[in-house]
C-alpha positions as CSV (number, residue, x, y, z in Angstrom):
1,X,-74.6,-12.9,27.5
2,X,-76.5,-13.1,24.0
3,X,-77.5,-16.5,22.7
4,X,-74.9,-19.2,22.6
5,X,-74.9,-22.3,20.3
6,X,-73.6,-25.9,20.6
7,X,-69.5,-24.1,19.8
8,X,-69.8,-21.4,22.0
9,X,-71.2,-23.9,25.2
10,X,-68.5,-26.1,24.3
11,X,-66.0,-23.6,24.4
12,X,-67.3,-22.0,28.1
13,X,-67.2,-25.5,29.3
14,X,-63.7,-26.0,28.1
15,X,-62.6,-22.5,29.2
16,X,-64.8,-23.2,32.7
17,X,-62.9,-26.3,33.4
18,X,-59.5,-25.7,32.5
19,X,-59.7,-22.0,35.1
20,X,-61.1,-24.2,37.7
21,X,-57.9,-27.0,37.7
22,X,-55.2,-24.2,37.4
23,X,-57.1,-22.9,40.4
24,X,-57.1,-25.9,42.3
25,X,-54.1,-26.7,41.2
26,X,-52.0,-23.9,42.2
27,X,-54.6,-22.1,45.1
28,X,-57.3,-24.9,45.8
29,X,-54.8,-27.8,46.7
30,X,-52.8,-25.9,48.9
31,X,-55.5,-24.5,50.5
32,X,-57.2,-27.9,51.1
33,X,-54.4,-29.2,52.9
34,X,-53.9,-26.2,54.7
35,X,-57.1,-27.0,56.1
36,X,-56.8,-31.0,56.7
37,X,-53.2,-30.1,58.3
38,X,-55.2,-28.4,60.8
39,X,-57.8,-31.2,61.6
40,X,-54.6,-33.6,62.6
41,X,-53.6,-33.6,66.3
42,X,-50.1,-32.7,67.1
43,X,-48.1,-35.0,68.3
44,X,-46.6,-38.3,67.4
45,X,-47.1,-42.2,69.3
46,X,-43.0,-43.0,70.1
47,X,-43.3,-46.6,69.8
48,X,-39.6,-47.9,69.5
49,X,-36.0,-46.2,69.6
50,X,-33.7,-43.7,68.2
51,X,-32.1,-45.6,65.2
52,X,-28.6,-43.7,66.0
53,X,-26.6,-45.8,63.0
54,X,-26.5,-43.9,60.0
55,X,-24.8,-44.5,56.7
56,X,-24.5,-41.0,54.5
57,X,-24.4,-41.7,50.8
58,X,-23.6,-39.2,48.3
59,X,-22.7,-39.1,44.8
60,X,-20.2,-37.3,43.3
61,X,-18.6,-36.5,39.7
62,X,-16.2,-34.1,38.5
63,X,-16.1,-32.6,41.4
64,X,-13.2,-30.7,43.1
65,X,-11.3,-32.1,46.5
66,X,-12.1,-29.1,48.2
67,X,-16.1,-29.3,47.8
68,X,-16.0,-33.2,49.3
69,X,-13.2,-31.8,52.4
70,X,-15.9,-29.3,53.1
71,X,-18.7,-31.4,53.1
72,X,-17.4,-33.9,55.0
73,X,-16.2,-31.6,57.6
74,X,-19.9,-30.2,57.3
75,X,-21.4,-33.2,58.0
76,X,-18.5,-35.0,60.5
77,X,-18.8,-31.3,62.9
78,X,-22.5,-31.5,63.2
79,X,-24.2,-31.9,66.7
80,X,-24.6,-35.9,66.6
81,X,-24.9,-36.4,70.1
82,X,-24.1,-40.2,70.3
83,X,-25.6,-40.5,66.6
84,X,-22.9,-43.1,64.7
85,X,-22.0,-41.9,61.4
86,X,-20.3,-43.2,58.8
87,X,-20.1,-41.7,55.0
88,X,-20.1,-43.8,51.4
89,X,-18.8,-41.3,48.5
90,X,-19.4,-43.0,45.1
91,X,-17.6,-41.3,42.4
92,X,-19.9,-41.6,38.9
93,X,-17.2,-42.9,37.0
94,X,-13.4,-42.9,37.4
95,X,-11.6,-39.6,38.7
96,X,-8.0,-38.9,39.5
97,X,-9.2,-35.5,41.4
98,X,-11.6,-37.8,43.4
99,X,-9.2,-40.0,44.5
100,X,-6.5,-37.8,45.4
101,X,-8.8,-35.8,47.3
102,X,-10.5,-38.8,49.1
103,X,-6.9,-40.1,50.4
104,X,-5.6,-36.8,51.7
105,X,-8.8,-36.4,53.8
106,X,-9.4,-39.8,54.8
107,X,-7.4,-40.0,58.3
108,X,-9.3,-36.6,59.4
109,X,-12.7,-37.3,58.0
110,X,-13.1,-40.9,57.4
111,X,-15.4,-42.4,54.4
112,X,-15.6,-45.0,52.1
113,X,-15.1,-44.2,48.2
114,X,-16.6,-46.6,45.7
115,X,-15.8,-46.1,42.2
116,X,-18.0,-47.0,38.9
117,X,-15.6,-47.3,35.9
118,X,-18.0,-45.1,34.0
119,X,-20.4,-43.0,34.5
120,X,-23.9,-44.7,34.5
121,X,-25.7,-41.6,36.5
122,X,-26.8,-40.8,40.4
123,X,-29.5,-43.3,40.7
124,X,-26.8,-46.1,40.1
125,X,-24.6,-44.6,42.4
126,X,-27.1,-44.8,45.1
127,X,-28.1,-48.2,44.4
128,X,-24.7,-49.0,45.3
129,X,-24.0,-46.8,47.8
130,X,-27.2,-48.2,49.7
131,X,-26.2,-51.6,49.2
132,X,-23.0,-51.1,50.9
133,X,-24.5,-49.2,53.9
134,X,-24.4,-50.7,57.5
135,X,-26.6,-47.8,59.2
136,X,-30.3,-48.4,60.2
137,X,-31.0,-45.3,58.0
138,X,-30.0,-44.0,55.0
139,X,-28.9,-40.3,54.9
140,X,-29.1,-39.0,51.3
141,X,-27.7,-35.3,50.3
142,X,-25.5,-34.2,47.5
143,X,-22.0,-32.5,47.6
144,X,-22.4,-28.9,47.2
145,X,-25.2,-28.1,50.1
146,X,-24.1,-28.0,54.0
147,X,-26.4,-28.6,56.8
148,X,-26.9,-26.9,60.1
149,X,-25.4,-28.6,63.0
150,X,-28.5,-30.2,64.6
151,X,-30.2,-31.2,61.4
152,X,-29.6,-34.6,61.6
153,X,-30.2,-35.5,65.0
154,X,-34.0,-33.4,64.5
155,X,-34.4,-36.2,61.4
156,X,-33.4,-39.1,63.4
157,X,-35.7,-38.0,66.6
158,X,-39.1,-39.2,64.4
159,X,-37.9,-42.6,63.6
160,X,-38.9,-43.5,67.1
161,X,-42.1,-43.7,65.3
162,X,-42.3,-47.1,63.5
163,X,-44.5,-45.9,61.1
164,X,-42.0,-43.3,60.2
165,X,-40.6,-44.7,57.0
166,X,-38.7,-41.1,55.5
167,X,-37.9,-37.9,56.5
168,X,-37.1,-34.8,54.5
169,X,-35.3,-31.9,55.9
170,X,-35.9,-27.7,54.7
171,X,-33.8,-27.0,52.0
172,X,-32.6,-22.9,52.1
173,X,-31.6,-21.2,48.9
174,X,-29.6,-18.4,47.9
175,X,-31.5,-14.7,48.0
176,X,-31.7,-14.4,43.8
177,X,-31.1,-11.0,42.1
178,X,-33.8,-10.8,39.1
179,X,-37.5,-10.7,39.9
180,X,-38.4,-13.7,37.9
181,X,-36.0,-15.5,40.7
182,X,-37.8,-14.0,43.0
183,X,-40.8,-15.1,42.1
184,X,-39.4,-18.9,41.6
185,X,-38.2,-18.4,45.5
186,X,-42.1,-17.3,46.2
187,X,-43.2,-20.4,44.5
188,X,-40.3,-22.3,46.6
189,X,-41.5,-21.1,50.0
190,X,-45.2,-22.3,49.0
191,X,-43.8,-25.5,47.9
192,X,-42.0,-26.1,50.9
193,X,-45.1,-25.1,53.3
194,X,-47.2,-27.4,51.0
195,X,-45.0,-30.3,52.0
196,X,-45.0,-29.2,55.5
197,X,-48.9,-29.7,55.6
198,X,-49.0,-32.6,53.4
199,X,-46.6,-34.8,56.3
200,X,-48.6,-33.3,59.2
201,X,-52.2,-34.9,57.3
202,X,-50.5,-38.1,56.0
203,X,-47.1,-38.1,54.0
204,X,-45.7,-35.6,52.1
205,X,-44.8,-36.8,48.1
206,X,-41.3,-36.3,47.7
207,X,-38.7,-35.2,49.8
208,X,-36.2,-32.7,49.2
209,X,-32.6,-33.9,47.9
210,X,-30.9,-31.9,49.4
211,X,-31.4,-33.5,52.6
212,X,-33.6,-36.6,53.7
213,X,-33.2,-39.6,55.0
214,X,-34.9,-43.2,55.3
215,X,-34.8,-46.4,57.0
216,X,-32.3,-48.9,55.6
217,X,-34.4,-51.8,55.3
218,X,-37.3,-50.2,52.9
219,X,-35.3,-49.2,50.4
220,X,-35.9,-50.5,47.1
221,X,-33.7,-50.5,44.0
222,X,-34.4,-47.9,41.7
223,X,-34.1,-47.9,37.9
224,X,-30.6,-47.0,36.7
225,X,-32.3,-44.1,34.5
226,X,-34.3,-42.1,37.2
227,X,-34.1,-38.9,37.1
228,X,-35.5,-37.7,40.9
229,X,-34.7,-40.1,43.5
230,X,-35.8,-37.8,45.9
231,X,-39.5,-38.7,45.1
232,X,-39.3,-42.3,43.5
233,X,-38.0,-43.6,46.8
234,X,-40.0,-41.9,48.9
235,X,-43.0,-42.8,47.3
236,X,-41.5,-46.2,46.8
237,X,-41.3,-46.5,50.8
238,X,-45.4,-45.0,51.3
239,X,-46.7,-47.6,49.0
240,X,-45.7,-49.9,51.6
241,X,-47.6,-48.3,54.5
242,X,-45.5,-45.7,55.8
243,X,-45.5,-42.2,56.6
244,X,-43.1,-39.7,54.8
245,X,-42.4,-37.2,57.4
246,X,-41.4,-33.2,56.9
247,X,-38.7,-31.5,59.5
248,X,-38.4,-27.8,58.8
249,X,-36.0,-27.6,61.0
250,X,-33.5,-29.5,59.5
251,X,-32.1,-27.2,57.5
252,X,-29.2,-27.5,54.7
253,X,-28.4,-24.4,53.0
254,X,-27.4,-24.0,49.0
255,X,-25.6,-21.3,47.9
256,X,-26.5,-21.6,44.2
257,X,-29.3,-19.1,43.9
258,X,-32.8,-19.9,42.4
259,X,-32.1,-17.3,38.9
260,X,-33.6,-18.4,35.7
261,X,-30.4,-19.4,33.9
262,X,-29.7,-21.6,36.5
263,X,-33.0,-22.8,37.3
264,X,-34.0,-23.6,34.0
265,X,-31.7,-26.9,33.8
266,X,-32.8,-28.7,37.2
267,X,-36.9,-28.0,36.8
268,X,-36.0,-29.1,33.3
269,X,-34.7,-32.3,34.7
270,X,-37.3,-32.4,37.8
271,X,-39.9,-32.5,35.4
272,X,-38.7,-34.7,33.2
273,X,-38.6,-37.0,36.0
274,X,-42.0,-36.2,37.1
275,X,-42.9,-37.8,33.2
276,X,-40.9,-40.5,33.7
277,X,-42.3,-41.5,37.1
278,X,-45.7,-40.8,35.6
279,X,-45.6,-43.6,33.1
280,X,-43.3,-46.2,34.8
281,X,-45.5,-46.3,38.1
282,X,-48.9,-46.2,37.1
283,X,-50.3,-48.5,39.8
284,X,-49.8,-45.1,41.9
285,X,-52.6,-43.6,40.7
286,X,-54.9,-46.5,42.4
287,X,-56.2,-45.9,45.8
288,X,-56.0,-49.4,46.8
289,X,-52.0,-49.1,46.3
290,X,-51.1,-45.8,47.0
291,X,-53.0,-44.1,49.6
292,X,-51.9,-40.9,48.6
293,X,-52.9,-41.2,44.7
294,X,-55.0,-38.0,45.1
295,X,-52.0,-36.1,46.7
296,X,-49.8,-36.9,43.8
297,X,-52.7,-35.8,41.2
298,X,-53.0,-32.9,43.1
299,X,-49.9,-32.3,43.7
300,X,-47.5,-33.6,40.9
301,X,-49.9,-34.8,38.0
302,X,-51.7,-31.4,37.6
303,X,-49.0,-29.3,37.4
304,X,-47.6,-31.3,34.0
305,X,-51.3,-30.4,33.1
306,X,-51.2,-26.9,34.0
307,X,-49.3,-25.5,30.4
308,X,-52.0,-27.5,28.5
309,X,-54.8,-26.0,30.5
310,X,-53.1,-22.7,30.3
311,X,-53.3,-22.7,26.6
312,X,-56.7,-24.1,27.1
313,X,-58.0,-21.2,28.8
314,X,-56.6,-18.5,26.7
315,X,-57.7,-20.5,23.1
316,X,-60.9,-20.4,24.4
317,X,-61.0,-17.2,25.8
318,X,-60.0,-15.8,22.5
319,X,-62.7,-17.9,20.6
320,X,-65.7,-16.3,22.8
321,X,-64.4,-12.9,22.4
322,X,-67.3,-11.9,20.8
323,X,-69.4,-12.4,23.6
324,X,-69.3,-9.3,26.1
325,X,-68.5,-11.1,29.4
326,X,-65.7,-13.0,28.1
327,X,-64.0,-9.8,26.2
328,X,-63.1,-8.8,29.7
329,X,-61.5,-12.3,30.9
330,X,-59.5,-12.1,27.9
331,X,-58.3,-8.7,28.6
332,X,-57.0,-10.1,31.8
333,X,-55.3,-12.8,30.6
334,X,-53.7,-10.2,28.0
335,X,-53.0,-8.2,31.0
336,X,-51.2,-11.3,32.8
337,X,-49.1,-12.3,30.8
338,X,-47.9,-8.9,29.6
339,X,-46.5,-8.4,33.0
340,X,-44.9,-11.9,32.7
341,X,-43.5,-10.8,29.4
342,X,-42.2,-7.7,30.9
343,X,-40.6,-9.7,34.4
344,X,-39.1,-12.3,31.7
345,X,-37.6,-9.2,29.4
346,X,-36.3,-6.7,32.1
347,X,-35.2,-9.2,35.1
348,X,-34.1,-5.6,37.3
349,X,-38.1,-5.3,37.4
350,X,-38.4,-6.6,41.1
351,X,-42.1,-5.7,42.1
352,X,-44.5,-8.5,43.1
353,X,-46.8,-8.1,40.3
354,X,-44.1,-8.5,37.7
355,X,-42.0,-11.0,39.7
356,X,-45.0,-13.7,40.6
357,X,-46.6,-13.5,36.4
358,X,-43.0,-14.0,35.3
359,X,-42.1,-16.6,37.6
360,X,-45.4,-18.2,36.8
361,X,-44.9,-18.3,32.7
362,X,-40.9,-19.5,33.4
363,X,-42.0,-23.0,35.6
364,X,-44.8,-23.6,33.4
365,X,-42.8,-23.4,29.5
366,X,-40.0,-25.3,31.9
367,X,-42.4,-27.7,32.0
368,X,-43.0,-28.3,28.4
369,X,-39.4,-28.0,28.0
370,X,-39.4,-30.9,30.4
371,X,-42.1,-33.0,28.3
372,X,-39.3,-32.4,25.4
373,X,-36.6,-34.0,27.1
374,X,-38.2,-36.8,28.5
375,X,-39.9,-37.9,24.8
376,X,-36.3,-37.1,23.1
377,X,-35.0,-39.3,26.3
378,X,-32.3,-36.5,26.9
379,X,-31.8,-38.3,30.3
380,X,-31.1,-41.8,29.1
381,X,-28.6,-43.5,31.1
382,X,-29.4,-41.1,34.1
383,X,-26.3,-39.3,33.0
384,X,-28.4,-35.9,33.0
């Protein structure tokens, strides 16, 4: 390696450290809890009843009469079996189209409409959605996903365990077309199995909006502004004690597909969120309130990191490329992100080694894209 100076030791330490978090970050993690998932015992203690009273509270805004008929008949056909359940649709502000299409359905699927005089964003909506539920639990979805039949009678089955506190079902997406959307589904089915071994060590952090659901009683009012309910609230409820459960067998399909274009806006938005979360809760990051602080480093936190260590590593890969060793990591960072480049530039490139880089290099400048529109405060008002 040649002789070094105080620079060049700073720089391998720098370059050292910031390939060992991306590795743990996206490898290492999942791997660990691959591995502590398999230490727990199957099996769960029952230790009270089914809850079988369940309010369904959805938001909705500017959206068509036929999308809430067919969800409503989605959810109203679905295998109950003695399950009571009754539906809250708040509209996000006033709409003629919502209220014309919530009176011609509402002898054949019955449901209660509450209407905002403006639009103040989803996580108001809830907030009073919930407050007007009567269920034991709280069902949460959104308009344009449908659910297999049984999926709501396999999340009800684990609140017979009271330490049970949410539930989150599998969200399926759309096939995409391009190979970066490929790659963003790869990354999905990891995230989704990650969550899956998370909830059978402890809790998973997050659910999926798409489809989960919580006991009435723990929920807490959010702030108006937040911008992914679907993990404020469910880490809201495992501060408290309980357990945040996964069922991949609850499924609810979207038929929106996971392509860049259309990606871009919601990881945009999820990350944001992630942000925002990060700096209004920060007694989550201490283990003597939030038992799973290290899962939501792990998990969460480091992946806000990862752009930052990304330009890390390849700074100071570039700075020690006049030391032999290092010439070669370079080249294979060159390498990388040439075939990212290449996925990014011709999306008809389908082949693993394209797709994966590509989909890689899209989440991650999402995620600085995300930084950017939480410090501009594009989501103010949770209108986003």
């Amino acid at each position: 390696m040649g002789t070094t100076g105080p620079f060049e030791f700073i720089m391998v330490l720098s370059l050292a450290l910031s390939v060992t978090l991306i590795g743990f970050t996206f490898v290492g993690y999942p791997a660990l809890m691959y591995l502590l998932a398999r230490i727990r015992p199957d099996g769960e203690a029952v230790q009270s009843a089914v809850l079988r009273s369940i309010t369904c509270v959805i938001s909705v805004f500017d959206t068509p009469g036929s999308s809430i008929e067919g969800r409503l008949k989605n959810l109203f056909e679905s295998d109950l079996k003695g399950i009571d359940l009754d539906v809250i649709l708040v509209s996000d502000g006033e709409s003629a189209e919502i209220r014309r299409a919530s009176k011609a359905i509402a002898k054949k699927w019955p449901h209660q409409l509450l209407v905002k005089p403006e639009r103040t964003g989803k996580a108001e909506s809830l907030n009073l959605g919930i407050a007007k539920a009567k269920g034991d639990l709280i069902l949460l979805t959104d308009i344009r996903q449908s659910f297999e039949p049984d999926a709501i009678q396999k999340m009800t089955h684990h609140f017979q365990n009271d330490r049970v506190g949410a539930v989150s079902g599998l969200l399926e997406i759309a096939d995409a077309r391009s190979g970066t959307g490929q790659g963003v589904g790869a990354y999905w089915r990891l995230e989704r199995a990650l969550r899956g071994w998370e909830a059978r060590w402890d809790s998973c952090v997050g659910c999926t909006g798409a489809i989960y659901m919580i006991r009435r009683e723990l929920f807490q009012e959010i702030p108006s502004d937040t911008l992914v309910d679907d993990v404020v609230i469910p880490m809201l409820i495992a501060a408290k004690g309980y357990q945040v459960h996964y069922e991949p067998t609850a499924i609810a399909h979207d038929s929106q597909p996971l392509e860049p274009e259309i990606e871009e806006r919601r990881k945009q938005r999820t990350l944001a969120g992630n942000y925002q979360f990060l700096f209004r809760y920060p007694q989550w990051l201490l283990p003597w309130q939030n038992r799973l602080w290290w899962q939501l480093i792990a998990h969460k936190y480091l992946r806000l990191a990862a752009p930052f260590l990304l330009m890390t590593a390849f700074v100071t890969n570039l700075l020690l490329c006049h030391i032999e060793p290092f010439r070669w990591t370079m080249g294979t960072q060159c390498a990388f992100y040439l075939l990212a480049w290449t996925g990014i530039c011709f999306p008809s490139i389908r082949n693993k080694w394209v797709a994966i880089p590509s989909a890689f290099v899209f989440l991650n400048l999402t995620s600085l894209l995300g930084l950017q529109a939480y410090l501009t405060r594009q989501y103010q008002g949770g209108r986003w």
